[in-house]
Backbone as a ProteinNet text record, in pm:
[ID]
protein_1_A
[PRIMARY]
XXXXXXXXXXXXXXXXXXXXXXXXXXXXXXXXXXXXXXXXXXXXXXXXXXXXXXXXXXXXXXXXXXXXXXXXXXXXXXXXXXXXXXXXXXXXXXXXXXXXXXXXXXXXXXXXXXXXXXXXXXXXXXXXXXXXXXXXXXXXXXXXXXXXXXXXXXXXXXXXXXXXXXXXXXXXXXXXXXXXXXXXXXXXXXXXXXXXXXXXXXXXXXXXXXXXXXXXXXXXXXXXXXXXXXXXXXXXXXXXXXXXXX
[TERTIARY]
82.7	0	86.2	230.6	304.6	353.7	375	456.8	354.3	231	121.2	91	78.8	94.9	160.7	324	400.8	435.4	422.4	406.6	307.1	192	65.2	133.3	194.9	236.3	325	438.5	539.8	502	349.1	301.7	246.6	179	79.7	190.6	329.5	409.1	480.1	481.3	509.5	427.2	317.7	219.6	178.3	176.2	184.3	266.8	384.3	494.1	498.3	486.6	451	391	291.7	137.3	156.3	240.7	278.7	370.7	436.8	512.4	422.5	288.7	224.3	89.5	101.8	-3.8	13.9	112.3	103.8	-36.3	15.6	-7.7	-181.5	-281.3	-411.1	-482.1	-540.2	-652.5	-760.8	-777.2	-865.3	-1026.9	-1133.7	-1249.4	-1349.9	-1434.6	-1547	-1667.9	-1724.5	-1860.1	-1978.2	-2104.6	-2204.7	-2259.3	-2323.5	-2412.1	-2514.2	-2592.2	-2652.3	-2621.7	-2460.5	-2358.8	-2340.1	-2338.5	-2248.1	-2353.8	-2321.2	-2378.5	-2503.2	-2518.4	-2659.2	-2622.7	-2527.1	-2503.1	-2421	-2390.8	-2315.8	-2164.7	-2136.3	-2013.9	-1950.2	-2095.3	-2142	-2056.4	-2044	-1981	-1843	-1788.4	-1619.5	-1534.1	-1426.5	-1383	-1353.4	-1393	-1364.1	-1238.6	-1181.3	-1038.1	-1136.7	-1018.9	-1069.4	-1019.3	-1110.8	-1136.7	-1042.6	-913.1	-847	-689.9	-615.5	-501.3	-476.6	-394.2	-398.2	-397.2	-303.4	-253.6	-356.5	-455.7	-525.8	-620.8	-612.7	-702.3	-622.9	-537.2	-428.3	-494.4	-476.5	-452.2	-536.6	-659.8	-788.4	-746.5	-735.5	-697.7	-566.3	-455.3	-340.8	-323.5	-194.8	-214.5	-180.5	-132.9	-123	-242.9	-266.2	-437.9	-510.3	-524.2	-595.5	-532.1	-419.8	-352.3	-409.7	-385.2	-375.1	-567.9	-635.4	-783.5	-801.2	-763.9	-860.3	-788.3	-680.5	-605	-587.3	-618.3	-618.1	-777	-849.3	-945.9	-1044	-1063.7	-1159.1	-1189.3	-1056.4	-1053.4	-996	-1024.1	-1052.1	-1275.4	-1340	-1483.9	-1493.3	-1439.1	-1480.4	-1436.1	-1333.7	-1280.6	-1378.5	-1370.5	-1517	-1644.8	-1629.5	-1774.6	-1810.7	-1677.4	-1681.5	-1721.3	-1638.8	-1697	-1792.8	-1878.7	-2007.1	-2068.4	-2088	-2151.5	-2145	-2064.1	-2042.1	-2094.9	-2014.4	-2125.2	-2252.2	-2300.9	-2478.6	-2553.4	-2476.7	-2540.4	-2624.2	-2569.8	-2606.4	-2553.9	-2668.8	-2654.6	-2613	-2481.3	-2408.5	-2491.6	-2513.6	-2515.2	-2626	-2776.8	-2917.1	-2946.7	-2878	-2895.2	-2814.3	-2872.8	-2794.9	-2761.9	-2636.9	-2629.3	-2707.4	-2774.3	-2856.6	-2990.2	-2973.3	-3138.5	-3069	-2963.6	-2909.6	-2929.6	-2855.9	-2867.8	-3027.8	-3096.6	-3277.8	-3291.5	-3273.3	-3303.9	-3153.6	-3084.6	-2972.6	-2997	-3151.3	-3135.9	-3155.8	-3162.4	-3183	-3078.1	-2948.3	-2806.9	-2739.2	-2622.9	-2489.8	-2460.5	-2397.8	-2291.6	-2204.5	-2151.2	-1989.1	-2120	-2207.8	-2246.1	-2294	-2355.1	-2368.6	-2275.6	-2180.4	-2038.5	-2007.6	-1972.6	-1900.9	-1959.5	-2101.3	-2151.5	-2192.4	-2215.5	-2200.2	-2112.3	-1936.9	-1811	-1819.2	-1803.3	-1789.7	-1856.3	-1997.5	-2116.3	-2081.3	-2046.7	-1992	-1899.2	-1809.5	-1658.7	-1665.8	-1745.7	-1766.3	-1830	-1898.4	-2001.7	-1899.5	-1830.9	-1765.1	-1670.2	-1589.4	-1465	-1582.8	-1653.6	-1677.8	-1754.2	-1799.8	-1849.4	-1751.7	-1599.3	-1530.1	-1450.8	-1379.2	-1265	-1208.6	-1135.4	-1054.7	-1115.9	-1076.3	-1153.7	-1277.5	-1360.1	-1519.4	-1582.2	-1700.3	-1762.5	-1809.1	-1805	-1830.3	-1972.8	-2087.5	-2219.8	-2291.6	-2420.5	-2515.8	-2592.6	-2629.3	-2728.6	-2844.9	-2984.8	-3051.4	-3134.8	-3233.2	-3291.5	-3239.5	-3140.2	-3097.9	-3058.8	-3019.7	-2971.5	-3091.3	-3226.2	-3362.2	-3426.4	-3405.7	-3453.9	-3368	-3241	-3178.6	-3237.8	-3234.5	-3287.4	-3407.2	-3490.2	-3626.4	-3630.4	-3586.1	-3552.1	-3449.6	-3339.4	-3259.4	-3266.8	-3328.1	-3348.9	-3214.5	-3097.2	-3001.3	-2897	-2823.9	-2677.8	-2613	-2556.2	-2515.9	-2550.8	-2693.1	-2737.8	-2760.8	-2747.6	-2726.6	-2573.8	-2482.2	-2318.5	-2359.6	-2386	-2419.9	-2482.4	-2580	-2647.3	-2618.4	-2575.8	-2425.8	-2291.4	-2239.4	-2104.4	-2153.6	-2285.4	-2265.9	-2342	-2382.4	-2423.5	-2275.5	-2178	-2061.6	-1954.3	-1990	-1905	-1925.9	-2081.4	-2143.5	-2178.3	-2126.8	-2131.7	-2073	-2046.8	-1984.4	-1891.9	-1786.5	-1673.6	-1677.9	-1707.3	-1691.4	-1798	-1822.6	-1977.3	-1952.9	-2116.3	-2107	-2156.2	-2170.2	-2296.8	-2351.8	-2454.3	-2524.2	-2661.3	-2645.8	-2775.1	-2836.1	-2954.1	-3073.5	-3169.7	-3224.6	-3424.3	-3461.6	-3524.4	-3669	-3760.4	-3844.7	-3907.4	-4019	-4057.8	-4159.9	-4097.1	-3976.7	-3939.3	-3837.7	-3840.1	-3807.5	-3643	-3556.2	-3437.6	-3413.3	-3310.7	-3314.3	-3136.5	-3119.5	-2979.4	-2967.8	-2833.1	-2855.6	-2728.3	-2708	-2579.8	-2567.7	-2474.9	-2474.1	-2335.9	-2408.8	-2287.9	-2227.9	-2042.8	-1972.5	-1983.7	-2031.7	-2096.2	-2254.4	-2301.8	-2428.7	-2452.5	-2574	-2629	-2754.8	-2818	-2940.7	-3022.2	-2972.8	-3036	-3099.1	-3031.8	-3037	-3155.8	-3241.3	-3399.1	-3363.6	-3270.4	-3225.4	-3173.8	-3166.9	-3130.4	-3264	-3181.5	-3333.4	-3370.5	-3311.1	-3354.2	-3323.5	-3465.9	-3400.7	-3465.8	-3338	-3393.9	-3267.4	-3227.7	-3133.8	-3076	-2897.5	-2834	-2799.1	-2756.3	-2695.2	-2583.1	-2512.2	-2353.4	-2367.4	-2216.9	-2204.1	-2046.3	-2010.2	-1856.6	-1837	-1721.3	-1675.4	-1612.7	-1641.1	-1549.7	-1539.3	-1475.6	-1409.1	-1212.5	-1144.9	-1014.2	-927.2	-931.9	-821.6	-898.7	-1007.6	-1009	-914.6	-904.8	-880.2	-741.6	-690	-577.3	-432.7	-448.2	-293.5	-259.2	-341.5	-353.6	-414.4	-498.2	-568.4	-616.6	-515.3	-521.7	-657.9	-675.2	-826.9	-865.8	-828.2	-943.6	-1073.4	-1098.4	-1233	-1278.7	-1348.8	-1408	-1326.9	-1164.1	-1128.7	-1119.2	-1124.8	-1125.6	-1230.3	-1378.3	-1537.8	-1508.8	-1485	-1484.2	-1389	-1255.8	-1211	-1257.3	-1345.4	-1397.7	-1491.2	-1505.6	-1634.4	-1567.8	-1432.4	-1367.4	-1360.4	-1386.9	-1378.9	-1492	-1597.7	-1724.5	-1756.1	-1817.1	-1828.6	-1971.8	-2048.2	-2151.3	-2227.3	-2192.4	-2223.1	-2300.7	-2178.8	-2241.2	-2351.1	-2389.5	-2457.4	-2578.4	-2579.8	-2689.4	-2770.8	-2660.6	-2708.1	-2809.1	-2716	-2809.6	-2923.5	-2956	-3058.9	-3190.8	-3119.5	-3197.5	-3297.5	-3149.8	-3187.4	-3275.4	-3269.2	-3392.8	-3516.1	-3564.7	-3656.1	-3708	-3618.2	-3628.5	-3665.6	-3659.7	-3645.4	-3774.4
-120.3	0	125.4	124.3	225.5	269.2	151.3	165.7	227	197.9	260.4	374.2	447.9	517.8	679	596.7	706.8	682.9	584.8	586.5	679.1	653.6	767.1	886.3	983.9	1046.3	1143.2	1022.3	1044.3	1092.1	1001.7	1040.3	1186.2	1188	1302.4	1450.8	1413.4	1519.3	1588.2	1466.4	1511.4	1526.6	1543.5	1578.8	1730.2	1760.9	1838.5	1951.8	1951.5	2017.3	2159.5	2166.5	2283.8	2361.7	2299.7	2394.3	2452.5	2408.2	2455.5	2534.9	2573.1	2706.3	2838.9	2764.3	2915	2921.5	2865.9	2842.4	2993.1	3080.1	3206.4	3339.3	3237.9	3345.3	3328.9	3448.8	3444.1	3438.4	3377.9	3362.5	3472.2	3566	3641.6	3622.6	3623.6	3630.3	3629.6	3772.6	3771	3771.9	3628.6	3592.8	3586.9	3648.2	3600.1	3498.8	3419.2	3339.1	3343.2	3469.6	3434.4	3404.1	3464.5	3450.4	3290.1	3251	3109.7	2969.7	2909.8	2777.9	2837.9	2959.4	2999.3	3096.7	3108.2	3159.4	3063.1	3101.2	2986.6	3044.3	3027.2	3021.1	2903.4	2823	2767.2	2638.3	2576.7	2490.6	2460.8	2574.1	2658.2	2605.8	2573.9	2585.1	2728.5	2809.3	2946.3	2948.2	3016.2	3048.4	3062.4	3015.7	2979.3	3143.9	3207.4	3287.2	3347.7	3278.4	3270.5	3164	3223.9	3103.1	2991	2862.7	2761.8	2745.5	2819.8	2802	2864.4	2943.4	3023.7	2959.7	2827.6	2771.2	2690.8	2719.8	2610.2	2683.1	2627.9	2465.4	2377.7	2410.3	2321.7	2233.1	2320.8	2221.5	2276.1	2235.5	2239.2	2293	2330	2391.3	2271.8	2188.9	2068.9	2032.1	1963.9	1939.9	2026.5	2116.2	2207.8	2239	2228.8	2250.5	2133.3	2030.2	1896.3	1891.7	1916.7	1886.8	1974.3	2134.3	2193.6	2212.1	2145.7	2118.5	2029.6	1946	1776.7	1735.5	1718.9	1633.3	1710.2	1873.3	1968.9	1993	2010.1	2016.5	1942.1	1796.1	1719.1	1687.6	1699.1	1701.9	1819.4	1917.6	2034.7	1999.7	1922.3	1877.1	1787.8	1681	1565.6	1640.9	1700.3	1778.7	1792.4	1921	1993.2	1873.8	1742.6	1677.1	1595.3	1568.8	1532.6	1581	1685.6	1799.9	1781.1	1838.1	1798.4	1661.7	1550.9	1397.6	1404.9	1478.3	1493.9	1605.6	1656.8	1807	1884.1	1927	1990.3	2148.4	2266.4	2379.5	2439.7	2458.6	2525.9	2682.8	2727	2857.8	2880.6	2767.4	2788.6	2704	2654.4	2561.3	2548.4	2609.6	2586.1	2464.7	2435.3	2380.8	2304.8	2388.1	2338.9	2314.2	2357.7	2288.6	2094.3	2114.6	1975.3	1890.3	1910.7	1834.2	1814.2	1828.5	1860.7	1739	1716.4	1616.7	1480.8	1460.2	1430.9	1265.3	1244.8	1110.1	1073.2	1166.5	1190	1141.1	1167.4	1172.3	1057.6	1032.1	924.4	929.9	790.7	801.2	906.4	903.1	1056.1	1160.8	1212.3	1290.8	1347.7	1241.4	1196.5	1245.5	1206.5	1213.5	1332.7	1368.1	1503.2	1628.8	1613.8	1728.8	1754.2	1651.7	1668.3	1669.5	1643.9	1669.5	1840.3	1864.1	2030.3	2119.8	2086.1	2181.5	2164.4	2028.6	2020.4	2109.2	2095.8	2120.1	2296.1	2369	2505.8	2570.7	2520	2525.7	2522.1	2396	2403.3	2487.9	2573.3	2603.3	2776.7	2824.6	2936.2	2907.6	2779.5	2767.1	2762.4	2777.2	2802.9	2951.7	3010.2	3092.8	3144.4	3232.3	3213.9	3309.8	3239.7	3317.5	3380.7	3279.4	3317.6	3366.9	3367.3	3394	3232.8	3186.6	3060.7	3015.5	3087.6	3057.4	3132.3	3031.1	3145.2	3235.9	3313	3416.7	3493.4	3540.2	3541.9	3482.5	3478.8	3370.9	3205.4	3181.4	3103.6	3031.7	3127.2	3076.8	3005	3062.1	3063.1	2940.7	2846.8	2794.2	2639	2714.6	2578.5	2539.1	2636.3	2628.3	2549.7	2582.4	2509.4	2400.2	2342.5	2196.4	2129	2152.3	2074.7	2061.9	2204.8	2204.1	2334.5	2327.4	2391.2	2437	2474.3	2485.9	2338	2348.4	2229.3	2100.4	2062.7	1948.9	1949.8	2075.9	2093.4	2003.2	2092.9	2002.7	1900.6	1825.4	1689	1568.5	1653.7	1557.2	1568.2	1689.1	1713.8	1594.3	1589.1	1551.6	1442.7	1314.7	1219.3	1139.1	1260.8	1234.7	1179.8	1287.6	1282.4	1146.9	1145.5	1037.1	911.8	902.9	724.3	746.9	850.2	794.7	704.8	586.7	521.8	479.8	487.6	479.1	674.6	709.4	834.5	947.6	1008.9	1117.6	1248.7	1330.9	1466.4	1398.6	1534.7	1551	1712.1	1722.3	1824.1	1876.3	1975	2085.2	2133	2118.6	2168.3	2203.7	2274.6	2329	2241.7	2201.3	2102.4	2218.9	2138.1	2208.6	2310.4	2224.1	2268.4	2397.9	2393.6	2568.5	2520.6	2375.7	2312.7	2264.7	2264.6	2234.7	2079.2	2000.3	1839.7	1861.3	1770.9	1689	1531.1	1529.7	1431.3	1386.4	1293.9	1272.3	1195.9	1202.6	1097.4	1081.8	965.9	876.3	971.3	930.2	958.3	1109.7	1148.6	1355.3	1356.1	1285.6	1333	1450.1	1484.5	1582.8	1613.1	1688.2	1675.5	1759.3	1816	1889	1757.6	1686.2	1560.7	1469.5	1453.4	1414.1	1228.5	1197.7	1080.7	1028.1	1159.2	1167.5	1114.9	1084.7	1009.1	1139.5	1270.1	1348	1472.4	1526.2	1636	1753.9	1888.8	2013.5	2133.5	2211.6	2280	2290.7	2250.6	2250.9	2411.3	2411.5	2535.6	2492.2	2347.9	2336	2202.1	2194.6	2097.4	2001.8	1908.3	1893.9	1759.5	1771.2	1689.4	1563.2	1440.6	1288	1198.3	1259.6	1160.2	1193.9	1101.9	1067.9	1214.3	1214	1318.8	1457.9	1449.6	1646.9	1600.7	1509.9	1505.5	1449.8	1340.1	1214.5	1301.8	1342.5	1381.9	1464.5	1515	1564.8	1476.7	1413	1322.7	1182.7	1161.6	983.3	962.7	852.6	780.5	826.7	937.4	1006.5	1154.5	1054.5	1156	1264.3	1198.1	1283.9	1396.9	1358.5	1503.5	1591	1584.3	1663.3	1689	1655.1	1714.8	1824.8	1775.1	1871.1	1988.4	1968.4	2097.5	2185.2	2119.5	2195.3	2326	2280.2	2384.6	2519.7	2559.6	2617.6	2725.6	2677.5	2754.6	2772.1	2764.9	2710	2898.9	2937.2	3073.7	3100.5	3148.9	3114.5	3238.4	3350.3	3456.4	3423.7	3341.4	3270.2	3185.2	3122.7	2986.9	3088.5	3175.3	3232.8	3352.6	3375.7	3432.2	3309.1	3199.7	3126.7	3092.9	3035.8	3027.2	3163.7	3261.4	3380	3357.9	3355.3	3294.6	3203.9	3085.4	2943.9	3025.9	3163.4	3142.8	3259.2	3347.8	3440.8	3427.8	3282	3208.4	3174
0	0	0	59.8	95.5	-65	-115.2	-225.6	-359.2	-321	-440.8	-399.3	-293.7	-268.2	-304	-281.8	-317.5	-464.8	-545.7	-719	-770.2	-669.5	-735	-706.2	-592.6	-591.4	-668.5	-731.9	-823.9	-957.1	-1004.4	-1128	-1124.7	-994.5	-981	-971.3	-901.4	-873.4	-1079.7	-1153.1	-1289.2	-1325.3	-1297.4	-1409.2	-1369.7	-1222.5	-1215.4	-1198.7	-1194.2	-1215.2	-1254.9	-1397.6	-1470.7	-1418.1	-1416.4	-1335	-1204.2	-1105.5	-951.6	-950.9	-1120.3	-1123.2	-1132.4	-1187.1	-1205.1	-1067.7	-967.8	-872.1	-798.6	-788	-711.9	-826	-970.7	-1062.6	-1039.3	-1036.6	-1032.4	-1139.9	-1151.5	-1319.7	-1285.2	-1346.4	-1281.6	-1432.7	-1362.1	-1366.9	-1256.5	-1345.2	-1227.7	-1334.5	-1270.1	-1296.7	-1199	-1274.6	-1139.2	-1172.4	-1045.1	-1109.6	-1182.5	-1186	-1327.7	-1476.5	-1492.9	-1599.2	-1623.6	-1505.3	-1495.6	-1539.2	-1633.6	-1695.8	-1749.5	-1797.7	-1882.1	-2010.4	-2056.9	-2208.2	-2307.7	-2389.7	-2497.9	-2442.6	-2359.3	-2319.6	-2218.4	-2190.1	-2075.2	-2101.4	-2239.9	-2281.4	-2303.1	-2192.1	-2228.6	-2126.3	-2047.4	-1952.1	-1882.2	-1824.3	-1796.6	-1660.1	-1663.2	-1564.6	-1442.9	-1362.7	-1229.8	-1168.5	-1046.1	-1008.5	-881.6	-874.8	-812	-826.3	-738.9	-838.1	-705.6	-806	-728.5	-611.7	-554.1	-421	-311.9	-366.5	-245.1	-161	-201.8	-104.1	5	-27.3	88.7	236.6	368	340.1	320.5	255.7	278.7	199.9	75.3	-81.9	-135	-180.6	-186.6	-297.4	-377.8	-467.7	-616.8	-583.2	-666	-695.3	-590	-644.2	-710.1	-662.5	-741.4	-910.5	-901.4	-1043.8	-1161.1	-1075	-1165.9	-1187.1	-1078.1	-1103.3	-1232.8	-1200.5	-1294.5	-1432.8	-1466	-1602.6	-1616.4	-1572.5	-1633.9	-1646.9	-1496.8	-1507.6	-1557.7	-1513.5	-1541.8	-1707.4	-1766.8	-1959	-1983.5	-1908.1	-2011.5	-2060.4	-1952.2	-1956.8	-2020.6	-2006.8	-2117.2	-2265.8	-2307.3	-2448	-2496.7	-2413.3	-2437.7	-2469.5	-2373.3	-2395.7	-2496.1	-2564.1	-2716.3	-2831.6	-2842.8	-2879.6	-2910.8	-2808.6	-2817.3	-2856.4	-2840.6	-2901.9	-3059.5	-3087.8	-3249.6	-3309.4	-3227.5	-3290.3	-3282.8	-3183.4	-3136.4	-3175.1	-3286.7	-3343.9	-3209.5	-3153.5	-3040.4	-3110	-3112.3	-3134.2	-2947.4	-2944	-2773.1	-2764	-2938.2	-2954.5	-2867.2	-2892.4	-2880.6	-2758.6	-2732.6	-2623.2	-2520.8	-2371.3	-2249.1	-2223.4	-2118.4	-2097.2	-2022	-1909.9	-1807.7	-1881.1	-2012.7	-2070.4	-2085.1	-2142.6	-2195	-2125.3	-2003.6	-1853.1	-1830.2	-1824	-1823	-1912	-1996.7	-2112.2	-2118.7	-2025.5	-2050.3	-2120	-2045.3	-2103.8	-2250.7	-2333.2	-2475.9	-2598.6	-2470.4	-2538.3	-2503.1	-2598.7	-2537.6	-2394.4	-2350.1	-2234.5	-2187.2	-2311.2	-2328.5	-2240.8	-2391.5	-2332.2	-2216.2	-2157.8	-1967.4	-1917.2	-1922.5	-1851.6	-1835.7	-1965.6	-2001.3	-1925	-2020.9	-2028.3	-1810.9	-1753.4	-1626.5	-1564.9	-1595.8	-1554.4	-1568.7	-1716.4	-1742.6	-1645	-1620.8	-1523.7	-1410.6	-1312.9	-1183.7	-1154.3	-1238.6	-1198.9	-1235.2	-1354	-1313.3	-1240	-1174.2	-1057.6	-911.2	-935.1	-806.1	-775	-892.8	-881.9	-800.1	-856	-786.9	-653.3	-617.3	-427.2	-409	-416.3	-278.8	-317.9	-238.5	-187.9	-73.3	-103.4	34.1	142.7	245.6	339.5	332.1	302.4	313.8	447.8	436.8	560.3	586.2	753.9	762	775.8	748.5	748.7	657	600.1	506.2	612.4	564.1	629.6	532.6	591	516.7	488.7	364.4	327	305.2	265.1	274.3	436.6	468.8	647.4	706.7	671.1	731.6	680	545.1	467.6	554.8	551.8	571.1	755.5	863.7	977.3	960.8	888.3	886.4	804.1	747.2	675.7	774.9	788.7	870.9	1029.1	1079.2	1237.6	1283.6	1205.7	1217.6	1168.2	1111.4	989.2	1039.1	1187.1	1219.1	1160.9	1185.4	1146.8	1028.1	950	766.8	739.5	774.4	771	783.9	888.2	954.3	857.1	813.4	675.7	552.9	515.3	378.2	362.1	499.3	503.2	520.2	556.5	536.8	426.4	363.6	217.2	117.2	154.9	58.6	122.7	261.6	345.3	273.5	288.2	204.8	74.8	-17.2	-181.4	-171.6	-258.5	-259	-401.1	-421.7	-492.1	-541.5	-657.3	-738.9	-683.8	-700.1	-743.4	-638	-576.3	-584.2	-436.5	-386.6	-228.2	-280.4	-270	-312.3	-193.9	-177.9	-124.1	-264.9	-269.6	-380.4	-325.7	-457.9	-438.8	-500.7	-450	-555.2	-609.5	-694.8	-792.4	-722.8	-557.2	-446.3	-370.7	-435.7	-317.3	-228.2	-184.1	-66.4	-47.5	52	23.2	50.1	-0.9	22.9	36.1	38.2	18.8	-40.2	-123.9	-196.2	-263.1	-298.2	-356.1	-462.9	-578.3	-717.2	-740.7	-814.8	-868.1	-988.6	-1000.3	-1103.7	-1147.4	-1235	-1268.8	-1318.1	-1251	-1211.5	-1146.1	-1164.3	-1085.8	-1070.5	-1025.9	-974.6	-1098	-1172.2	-1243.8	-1350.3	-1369.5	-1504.8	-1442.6	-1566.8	-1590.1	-1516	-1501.2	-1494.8	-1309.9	-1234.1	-1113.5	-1013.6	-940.1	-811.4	-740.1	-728.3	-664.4	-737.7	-818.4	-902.4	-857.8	-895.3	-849	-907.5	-804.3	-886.4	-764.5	-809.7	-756.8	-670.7	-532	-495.2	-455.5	-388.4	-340.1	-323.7	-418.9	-461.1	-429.1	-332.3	-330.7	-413.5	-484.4	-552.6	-450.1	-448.7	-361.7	-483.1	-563.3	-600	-553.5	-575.8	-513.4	-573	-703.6	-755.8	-679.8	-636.7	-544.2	-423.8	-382.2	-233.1	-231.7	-291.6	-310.5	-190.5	-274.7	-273.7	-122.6	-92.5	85.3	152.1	162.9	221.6	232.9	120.3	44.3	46.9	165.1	148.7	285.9	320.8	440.8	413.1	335.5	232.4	406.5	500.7	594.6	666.4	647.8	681.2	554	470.4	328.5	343.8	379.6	372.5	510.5	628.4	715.3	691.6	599.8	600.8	517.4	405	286.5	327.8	450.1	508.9	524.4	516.3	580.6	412.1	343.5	159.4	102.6	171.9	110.9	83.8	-45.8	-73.2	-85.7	54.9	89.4	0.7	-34.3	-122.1	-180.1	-300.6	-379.7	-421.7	-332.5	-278.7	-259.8	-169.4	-119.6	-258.6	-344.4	-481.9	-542.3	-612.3	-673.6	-594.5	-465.3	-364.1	-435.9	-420.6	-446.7	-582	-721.2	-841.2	-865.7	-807.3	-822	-821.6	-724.7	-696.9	-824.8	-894.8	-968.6	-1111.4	-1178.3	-1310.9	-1318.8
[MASK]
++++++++++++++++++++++++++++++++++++++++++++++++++++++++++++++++++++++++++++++++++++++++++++++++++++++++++++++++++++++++++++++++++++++++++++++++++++++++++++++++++++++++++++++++++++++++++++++++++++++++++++++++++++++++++++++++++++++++++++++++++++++

């Protein structure tokens, strides 16, 4: 185990290499969420909103390098392609309409097109030094569904604790107004006609191994509990707002 271990390491340390020269450097974009996964741009990989390293120490700056240039565009490349085999107009068609109908399309397209939306979704719920609670409508929504923020974490983190092998843990609106929690396999998501629990996503953490590996090997539950610590509740509490505005 020691020895697979530090091989995964070795691969993961060359691959990412390059990329941990430019982790001080900041990618700058500012998007809101209403911008985000609803124009024909939606199908793009867009620069992450901050540079690698700023989330340390939750999430490291390797990881973060290697996720959002390896695993992130590569679902945005796939993506592009499916698209094209599946005459999919990007111009006329959201993404989040796609996802809505996902069962219409290929596997790839499954995949992809829910790798690309996760992973731009996720990169703006976190930054640095957030505020550590929602407030607001949202604060109020989650009190009265869960009993408490506490017992919100509580049933979040063991949503993402017992996925089991790949997938998301997700807080959503259902279609009733109402908030749930829920979790999927592989890049699913709750938005897709195909999910056991559909609605619109507001926060979403990625468990599969490459977010976490490399700081935390196979201790997924301290990687969920520190995640809380980046979580960009702004944000979260915008789209919250949004669901109800559409």
């Amino acid at each position: 185990m020691k020895s697979e271990i530090q091989n995964r390491r070795q691969f993961l340390t060359k691959t990412g290499k390059a990329g941990i020269a430019l982790a001080t450097m900041p990618l700058l974009t500012k998007m809101t969420s209403s911008a985000l996964l609803n124009n024909g741009s939606d199908y793009t990989q867009q620069p992450l909103p901050y540079a690698y390293i700023a989330l340390e120490p939750f999430i490291d700056a390797m990881t973060m390098e290697i996720h959002y240039t390896k695993h992130a565009a590569t679902y945005a490349k796939n993506l592009a392609d499916a698209c094209v085999a599946e005459k999919v107009d990007t111009a006329s068609t959201s993404l989040t309409v796609l996802l809505k109908s996902i069962s219409k399309y290929s596997a790839k397209m499954r995949n992809n097109a829910g790798g690309h939306y996760n992973h731009e979704l996720f990169w703006q719920l976190m930054k640095p030094s957030p505020s550590t609670a929602p407030t607001g409508p949202l604060a109020d929504a989650i009190t009265k569904t869960f009993g408490s923020f506490a017992d919100f974490q509580k049933a979040f983190g063991e949503a993402a604790k017992t996925r089991f092998g790949s997938g998301w843990a997700w807080l959503l609106v259902k279609a009733d107004g109402t908030l749930a929690v829920s979790s999927t396999p592989n890049q699913d998501n709750p938005l897709m006609d195909i999910a056991e629990l559909q609605g619109t996503p507001l926060l979403g953490l990625d468990v599969w191994e490459h977010a976490y590996y490399l700081k935390y090997q196979n201790k997924r539950p301290d990687y969920i509990n520190a995640w809380w610590n980046i979580v960009n509740w702004e944000f979260v509490q915008k789209r919250y707002a949004e669901a109800f505005s559409k």
